[in-house]
Phi, psi and omega in degrees: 000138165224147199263168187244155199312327194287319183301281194310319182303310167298344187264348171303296201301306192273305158335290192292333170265010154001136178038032159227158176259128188258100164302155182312262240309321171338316192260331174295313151280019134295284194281004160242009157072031182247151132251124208214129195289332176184100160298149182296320190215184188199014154326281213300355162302275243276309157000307188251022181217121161246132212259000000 
């Protein structure tokens, strides 16, 4: 399988954060390497993260 940076990186981003709980904003602002108090949408989380 090969994952795309963004994939791999959220999978870094979650590895290294373990046994702890991560908010979309967390992961939004990781993967978009922003800080922004309330994104218009948090899709582009739910894209790469699936329940």
């Amino acid at each position: 399988m090969i994952l795309t940076k963004n994939e791999y990186d959220l999978l870094l981003f979650l590895t290294n954060n373990r046994n702890q709980v991560v908010s979309r904003q967390a992961i939004a602002e990781h993967l978009s390497g922003e800080t922004s108090e309330n994104p218009d949408s948090f899709d582009f989380v739910y894209s790469h993260v699936k329940i």
